[in-house]
TORKOL-4160 file (C-alpha; in steps of 0.2 Angstrom, whole numbers, padded with zeros to 4 digits, m for minus):
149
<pt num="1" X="0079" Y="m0054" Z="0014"/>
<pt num="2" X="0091" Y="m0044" Z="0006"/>
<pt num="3" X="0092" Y="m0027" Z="m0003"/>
<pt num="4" X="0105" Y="m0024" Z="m0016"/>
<pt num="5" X="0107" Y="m0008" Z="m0024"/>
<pt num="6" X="0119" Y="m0007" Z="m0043"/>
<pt num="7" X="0126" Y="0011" Z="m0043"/>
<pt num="8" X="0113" Y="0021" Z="m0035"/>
<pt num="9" X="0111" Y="0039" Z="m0041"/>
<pt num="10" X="0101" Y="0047" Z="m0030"/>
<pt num="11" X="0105" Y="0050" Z="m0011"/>
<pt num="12" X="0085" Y="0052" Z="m0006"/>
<pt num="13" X="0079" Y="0036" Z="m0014"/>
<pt num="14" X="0093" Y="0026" Z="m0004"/>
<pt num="15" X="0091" Y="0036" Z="0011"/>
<pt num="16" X="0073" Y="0031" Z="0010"/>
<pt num="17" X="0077" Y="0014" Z="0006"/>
<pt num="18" X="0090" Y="0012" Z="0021"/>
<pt num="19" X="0076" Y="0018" Z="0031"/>
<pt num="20" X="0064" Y="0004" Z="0025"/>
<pt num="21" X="0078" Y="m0009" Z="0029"/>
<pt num="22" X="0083" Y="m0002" Z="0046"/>
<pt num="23" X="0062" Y="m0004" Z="0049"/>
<pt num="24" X="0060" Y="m0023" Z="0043"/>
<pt num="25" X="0079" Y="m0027" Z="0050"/>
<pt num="26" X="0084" Y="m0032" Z="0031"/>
<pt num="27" X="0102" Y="m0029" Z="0026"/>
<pt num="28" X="0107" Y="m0015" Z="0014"/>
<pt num="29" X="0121" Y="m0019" Z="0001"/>
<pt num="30" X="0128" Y="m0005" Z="m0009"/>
<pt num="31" X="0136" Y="m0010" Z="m0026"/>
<pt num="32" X="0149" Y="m0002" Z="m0036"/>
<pt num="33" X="0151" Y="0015" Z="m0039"/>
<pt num="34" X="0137" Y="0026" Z="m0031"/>
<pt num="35" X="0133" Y="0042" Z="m0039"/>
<pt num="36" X="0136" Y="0051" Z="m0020"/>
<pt num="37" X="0143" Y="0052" Z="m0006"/>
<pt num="38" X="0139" Y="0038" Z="0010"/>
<pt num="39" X="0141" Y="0056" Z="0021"/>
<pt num="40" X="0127" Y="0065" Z="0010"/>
<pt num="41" X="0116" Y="0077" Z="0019"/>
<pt num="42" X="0103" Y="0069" Z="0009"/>
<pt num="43" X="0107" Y="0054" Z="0011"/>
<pt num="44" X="0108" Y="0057" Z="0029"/>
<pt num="45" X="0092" Y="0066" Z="0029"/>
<pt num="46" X="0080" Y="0053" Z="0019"/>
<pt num="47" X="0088" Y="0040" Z="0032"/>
<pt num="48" X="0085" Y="0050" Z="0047"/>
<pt num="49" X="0090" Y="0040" Z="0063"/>
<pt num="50" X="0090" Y="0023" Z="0058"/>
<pt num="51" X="0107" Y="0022" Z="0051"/>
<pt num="52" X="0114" Y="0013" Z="0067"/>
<pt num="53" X="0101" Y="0002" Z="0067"/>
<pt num="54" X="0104" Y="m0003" Z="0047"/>
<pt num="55" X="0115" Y="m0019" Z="0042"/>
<pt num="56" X="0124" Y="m0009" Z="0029"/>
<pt num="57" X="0137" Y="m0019" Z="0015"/>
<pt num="58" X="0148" Y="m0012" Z="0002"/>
<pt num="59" X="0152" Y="m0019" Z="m0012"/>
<pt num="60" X="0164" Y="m0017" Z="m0029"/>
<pt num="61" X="0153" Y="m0025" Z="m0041"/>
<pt num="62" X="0139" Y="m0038" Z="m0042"/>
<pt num="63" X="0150" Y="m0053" Z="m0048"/>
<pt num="64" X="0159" Y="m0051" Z="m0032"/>
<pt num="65" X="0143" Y="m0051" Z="m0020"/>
<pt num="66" X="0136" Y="m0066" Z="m0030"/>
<pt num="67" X="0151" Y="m0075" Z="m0031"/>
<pt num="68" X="0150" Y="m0072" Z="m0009"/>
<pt num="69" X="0134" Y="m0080" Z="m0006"/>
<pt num="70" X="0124" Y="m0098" Z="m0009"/>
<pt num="71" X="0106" Y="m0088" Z="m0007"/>
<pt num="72" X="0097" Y="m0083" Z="m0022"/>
<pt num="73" X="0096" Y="m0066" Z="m0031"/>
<pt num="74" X="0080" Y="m0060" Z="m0039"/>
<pt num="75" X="0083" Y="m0045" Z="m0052"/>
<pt num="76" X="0070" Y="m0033" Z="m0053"/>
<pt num="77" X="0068" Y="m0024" Z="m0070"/>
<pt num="78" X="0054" Y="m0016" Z="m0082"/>
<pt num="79" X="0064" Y="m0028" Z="m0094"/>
<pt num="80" X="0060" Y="m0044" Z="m0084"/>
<pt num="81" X="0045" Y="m0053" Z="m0091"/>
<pt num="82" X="0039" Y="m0061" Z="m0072"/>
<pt num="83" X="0029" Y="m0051" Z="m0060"/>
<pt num="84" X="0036" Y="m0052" Z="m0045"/>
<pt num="85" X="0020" Y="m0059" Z="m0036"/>
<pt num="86" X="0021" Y="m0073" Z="m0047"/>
<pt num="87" X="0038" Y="m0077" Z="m0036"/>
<pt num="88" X="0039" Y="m0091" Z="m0021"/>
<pt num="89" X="0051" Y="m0079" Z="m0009"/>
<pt num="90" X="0061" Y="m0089" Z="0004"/>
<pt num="91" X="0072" Y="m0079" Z="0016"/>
<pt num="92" X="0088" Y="m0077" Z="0013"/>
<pt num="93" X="0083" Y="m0071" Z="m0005"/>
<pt num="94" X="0095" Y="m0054" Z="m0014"/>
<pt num="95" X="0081" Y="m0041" Z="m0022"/>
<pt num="96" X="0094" Y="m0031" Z="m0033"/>
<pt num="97" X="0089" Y="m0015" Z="m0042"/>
<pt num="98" X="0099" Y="m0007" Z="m0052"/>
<pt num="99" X="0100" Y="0013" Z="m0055"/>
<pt num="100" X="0088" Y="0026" Z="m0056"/>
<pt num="101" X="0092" Y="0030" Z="m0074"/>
<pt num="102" X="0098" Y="0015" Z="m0081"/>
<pt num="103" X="0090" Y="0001" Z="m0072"/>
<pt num="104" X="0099" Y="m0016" Z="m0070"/>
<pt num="105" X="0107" Y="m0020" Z="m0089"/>
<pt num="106" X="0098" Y="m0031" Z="m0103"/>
<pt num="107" X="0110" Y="m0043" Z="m0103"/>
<pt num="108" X="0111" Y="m0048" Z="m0084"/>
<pt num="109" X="0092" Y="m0050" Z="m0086"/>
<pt num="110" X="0091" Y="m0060" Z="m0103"/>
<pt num="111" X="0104" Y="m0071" Z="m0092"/>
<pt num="112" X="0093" Y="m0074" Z="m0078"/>
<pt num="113" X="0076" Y="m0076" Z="m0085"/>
<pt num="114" X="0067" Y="m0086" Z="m0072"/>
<pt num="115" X="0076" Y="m0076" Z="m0058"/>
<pt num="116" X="0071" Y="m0058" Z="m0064"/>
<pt num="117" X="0054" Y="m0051" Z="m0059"/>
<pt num="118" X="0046" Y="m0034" Z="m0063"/>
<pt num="119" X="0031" Y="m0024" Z="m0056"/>
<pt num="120" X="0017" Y="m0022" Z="m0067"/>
<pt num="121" X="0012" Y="m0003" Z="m0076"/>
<pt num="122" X="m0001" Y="0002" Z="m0087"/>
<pt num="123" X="m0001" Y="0013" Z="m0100"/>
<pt num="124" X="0015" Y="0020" Z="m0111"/>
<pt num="125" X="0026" Y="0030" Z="m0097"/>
<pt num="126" X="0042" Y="0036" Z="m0102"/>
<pt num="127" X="0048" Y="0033" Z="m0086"/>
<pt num="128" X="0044" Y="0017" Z="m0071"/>
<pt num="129" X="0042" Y="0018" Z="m0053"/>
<pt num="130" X="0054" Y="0028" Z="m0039"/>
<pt num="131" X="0066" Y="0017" Z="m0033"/>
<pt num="132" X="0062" Y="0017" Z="m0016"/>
<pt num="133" X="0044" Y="0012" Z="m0020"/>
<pt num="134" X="0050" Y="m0003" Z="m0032"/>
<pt num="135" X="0060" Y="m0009" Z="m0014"/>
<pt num="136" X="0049" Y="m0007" Z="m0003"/>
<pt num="137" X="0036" Y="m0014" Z="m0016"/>
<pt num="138" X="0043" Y="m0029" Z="m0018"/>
<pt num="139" X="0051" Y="m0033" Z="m0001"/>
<pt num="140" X="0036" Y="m0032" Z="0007"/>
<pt num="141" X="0029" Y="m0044" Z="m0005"/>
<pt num="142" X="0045" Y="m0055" Z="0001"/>
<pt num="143" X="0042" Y="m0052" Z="0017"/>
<pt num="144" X="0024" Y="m0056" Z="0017"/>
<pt num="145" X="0027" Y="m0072" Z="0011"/>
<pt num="146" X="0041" Y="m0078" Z="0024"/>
<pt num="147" X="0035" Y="m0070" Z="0038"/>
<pt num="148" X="0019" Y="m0072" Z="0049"/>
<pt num="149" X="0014" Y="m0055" Z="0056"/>
């Protein structure tokens, strides 16, 4: 499995995310312009002393880390119709999120309908989950059905 985070905003959510992969040993890829600095105390903080044990990737846009790879990407988004347990994983999947505020764009999901996933909320809520909680959510999901533990 693979993480992919569009334009993060928020230092602690991928701190706490680069801690999640660093403890399932699943690559990180940052992509595009992130909304802080890789040397944030918060970052730093969130990730505690796992960042040498992370698999960390930078990237300048999506386009150019799906045009790198033969494995599939599954775009998780409150716009996608899917739920992401309705998904057969296989290994070398990409989960990509996109940012806290503005989520992973309409169009990129109305262009890959049977490869975006959501997680299900009740009720009218003007916001979804955490970032951080949709990763780990969904990865361990992923990782459930790939690996025996």
């Amino acid at each position: 499995m693979h993480i992919v985070l569009v334009e993060p905003e928020i230092p602690q959510n991928t701190g706490n995310i680069a801690r999640l992969c660093a403890l399932t040993e699943t690559p990180l890829h940052l992509v595009g312009k992130l909304g802080f600095s890789t040397n944030n105390y918060y970052l730093r903080r969130a990730g505690l002393d796992y960042w040498d044990c992370l698999s960390l990737h930078y990237h300048n846009d999506l386009s150019e880390l799906i045009g790198s790879c033969r494995s599939r990407f599954l775009f998780v988004s409150t716009k996608a119709h899917r739920l992401y347990t309705e998904i057969q994983y296989v290994e070398d999947d990409h989960l990509v999120l996109g940012s806290e505020t503005r989520g992973l764009s309409r169009d990129l999901i109305e262009s890959n309908l049977e490869n975006s996933i959501r997680i299900p909320m009740w009720g009218a809520k003007p916001r979804s989950l955490n970032l951080s909680n949709a990763a780990a959510v969904v990865l361990y999901e992923a990782l459930r059905q790939t690996r025996r533990f």
